[in-house]
C-alpha positions in Angstrom: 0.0 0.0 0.0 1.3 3.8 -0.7 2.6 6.0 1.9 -0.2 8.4 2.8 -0.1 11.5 5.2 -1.4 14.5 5.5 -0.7 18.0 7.6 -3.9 17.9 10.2 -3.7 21.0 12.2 -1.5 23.9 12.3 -1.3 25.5 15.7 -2.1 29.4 15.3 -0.3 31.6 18.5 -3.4 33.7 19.7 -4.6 36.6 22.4 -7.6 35.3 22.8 -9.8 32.0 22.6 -12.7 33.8 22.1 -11.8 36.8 20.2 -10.2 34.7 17.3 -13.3 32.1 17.5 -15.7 35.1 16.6 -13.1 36.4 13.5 -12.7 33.3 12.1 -16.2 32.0 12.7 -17.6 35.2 11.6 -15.4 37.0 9.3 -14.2 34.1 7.4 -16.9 32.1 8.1 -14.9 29.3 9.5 -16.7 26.4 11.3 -15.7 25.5 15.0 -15.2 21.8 14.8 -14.3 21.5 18.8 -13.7 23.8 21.7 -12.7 21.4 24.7 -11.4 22.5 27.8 -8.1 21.4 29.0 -7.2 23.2 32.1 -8.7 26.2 33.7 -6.9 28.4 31.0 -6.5 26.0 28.1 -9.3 24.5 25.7 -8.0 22.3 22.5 -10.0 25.2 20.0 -10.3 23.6 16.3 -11.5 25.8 13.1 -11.9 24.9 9.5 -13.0 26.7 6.4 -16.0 25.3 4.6 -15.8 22.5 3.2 -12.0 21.4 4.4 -11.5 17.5 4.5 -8.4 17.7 6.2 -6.2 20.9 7.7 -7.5 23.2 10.2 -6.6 25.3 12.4 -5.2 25.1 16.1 -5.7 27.9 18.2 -3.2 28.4 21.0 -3.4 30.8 23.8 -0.2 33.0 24.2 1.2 31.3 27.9 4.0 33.5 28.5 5.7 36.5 26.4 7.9 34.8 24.4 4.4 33.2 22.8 3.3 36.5 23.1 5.4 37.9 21.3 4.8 36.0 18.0 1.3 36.5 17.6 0.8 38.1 14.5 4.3 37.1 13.3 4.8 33.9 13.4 6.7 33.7 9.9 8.4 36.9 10.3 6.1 39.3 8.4 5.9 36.7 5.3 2.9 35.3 4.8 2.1 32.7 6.9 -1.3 30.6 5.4 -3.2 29.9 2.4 -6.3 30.0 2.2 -8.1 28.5 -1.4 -11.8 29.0 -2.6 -13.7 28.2 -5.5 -15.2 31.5 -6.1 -12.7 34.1 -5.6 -14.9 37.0 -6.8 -17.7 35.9 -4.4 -15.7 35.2 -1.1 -13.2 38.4 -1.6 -16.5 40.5 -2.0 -17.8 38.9 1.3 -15.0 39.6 3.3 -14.6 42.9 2.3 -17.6 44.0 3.5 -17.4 41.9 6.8 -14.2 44.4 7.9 -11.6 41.8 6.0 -8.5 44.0 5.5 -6.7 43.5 2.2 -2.7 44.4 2.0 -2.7 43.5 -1.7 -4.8 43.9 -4.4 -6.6 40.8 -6.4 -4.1 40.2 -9.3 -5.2 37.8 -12.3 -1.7 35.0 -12.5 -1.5 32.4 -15.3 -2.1 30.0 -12.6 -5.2 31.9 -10.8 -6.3 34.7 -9.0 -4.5 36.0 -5.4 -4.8 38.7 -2.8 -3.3 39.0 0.6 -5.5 40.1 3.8 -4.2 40.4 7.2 -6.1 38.5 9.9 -7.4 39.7 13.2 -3.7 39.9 14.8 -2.0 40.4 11.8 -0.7 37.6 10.3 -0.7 37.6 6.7 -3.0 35.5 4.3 -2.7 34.4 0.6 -6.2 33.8 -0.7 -6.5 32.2 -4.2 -8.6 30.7 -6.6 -6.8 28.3 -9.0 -7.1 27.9 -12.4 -8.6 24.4 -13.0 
């Protein structure tokens, strides 16, 4: 049988539990797949964008500055996630007018269509539609 794995979660460095539940639930219109509490200050906090099969997001509360410190950053100022849809004209429009702030443009590439938005701390976004 083929070797078969996949990337699951990727842990996001956050301020807030709540406060990055309600962006990404509302703004991107992300689904909360589990909020379990761990500890009296941890919870295991999973999001996904519509329709994902297999990646989603771990958010992690900040413990201690040095956490703290790369919220927002966490590549550096590069950007840091991809997100793909399958109606870039549809989505973009959406998110602009839920507060979605855009630090590049939409630009029409051989291979698709990308812009970059910044999320609620920062941390910079490709979004993309594909070319079949």
């Amino acid at each position: 049988m083929p070797k078969r794995q996949f990337i699951s979660k990727i842990a996001l460095v956050v301020k807030d539990y709540d406060e990055a539940i309600k962006f990404y639930t509302e703004k991107l219109d992300f689904e909360l797949v589990e909020d379990t509490p761990m500890t009296a200050v941890k919870r295991w906090v999973v999001l996904c964008p519509p329709g994902a099969k297999e990646c989603h997001l771990l958010l992690a509360k900040a413990k201690n500055e040095a956490e703290a410190a790369s919220i927002g950053s966490q590549t550096g100022g590069r950007v840091f996630l991809f997100l793909y849809t399958d109606d870039f004209w549809r989505d973009y429009h959406e998110m602009v007018e839920k507060g979605i702030n855009f630090v590049r443009p939409p630009v029409e590439e051989a291979w698709g269509i990308v812009s970059v938005f910044e999320d609620l701390y920062g941390n910079l976004w490709d979004f993309i539609q594909p070319k079949s």
